[in-house]
N, C-alpha and C positions, 0 to 999 in steps of 0.2 A: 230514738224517741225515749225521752227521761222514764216515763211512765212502764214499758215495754221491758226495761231495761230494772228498775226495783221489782215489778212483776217477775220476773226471770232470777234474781236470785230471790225473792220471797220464796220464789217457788225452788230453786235450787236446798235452801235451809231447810223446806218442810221434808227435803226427799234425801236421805243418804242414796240412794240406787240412784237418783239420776246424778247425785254427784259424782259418783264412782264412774259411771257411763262417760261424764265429760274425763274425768283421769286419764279411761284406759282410750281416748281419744274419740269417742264418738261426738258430735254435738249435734245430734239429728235431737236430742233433749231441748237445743234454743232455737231450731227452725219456727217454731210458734210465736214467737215476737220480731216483732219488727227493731232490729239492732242496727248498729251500724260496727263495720268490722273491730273500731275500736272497742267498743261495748263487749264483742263479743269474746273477747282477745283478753279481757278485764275479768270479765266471768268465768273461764277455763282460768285464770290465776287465782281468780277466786273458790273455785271450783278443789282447785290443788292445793290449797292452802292448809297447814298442818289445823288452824285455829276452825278450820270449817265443820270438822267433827263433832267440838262441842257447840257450835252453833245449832246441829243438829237435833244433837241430845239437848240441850234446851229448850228446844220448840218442841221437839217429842213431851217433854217433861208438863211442860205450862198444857199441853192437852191430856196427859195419861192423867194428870192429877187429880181433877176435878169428877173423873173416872171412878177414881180406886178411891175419891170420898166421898161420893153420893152415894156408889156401888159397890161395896165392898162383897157382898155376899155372893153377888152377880161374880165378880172378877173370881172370887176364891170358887163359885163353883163351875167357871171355865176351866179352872185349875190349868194342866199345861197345855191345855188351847187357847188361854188367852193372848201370850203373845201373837200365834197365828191368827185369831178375829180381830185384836185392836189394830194392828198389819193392814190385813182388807177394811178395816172400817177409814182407817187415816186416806186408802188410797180412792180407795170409795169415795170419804164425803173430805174432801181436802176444808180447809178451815175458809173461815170467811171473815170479812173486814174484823171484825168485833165479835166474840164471843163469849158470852156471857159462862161462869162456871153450870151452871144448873143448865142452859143451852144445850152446852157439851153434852153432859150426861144424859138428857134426854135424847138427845140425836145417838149417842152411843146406845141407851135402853131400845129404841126403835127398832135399830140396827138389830141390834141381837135378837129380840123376841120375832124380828121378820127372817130370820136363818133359815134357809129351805130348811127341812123334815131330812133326816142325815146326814146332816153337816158337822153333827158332834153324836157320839156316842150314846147307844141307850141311856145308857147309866150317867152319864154326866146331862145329859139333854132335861132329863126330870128335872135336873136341880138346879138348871140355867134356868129352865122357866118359873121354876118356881121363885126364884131367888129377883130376876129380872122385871117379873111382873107386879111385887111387893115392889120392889126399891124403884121402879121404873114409877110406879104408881104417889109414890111417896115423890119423886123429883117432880114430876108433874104437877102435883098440888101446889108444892113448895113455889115452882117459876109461876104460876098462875098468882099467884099470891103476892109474887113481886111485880106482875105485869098488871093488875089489877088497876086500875086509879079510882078509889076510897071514894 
């Protein structure tokens, strides 16, 4: 099924780990779509393909961006946790049809100000929320404003 079959590498692109998964021969990764063996046969080529890497980092990009310009305070005061929360937040809330920059960012502010209580460090946890709840609060208004009709 055509449909099952772009779902399946959309979804391949948003994830290096399950690309890697099909490499090292797993594909329990496309048992969730309804394929048909050539499909599936298409996808593991595609899957191993040298050019799939930056497919990856591209899709990673077009989401971290809108990130690190809404929230830059946030990002800088995850400081070296933020690779590991933007990590769980991509596998967390995978993208959807359409996403607006200011979307993103909000759905990332949410993300972070809801971190269980230990998730980050005394010392760095102060200044996530501090920094999160200003610039979380600022994106808010901002997409309100664009959702708005006058």
């Amino acid at each position: 099924m055509l449909a099952h079959f772009q779902q399946a590498l959309a979804d391949l692109v948003a994830s290096p780990s399950r690309c890697q998964e099909i490499r090292d021969g797993d594909q329990r990764a496309l048992h969730d779509y309804e394929l048909t063996s050539v499909e599936v046969d298409r996808l593991v080529i595609i899957a191993g393909h040298r050019g799939m890497a930056a497919n990856c980092t591209v899709y990673r990009s077009n989401r971290l961006t809108p990130i690190v310009i809404n929230l830059p305070d946030t990002c800088a005061a995850l400081g070296e946790h933020f690779r590991e929360v933007v990590d769980q937040f991509w596998a967390e809330h995978p993208t959807e049809h359409f996403v607006h920059f200011l979307v993103e960012s909000d759905r990332f502010a949410r993300f972070v100000n809801d971190l269980p209580a230990g998730s980050l460090p005394d010392d760095a946890s102060a200044r996530v929320t501090d920094a999160v709840t200003r610039e979380g609060r600022a994106v808010r208004e901002r997409l309100t404003s664009t959702t708005t009709v006058g």
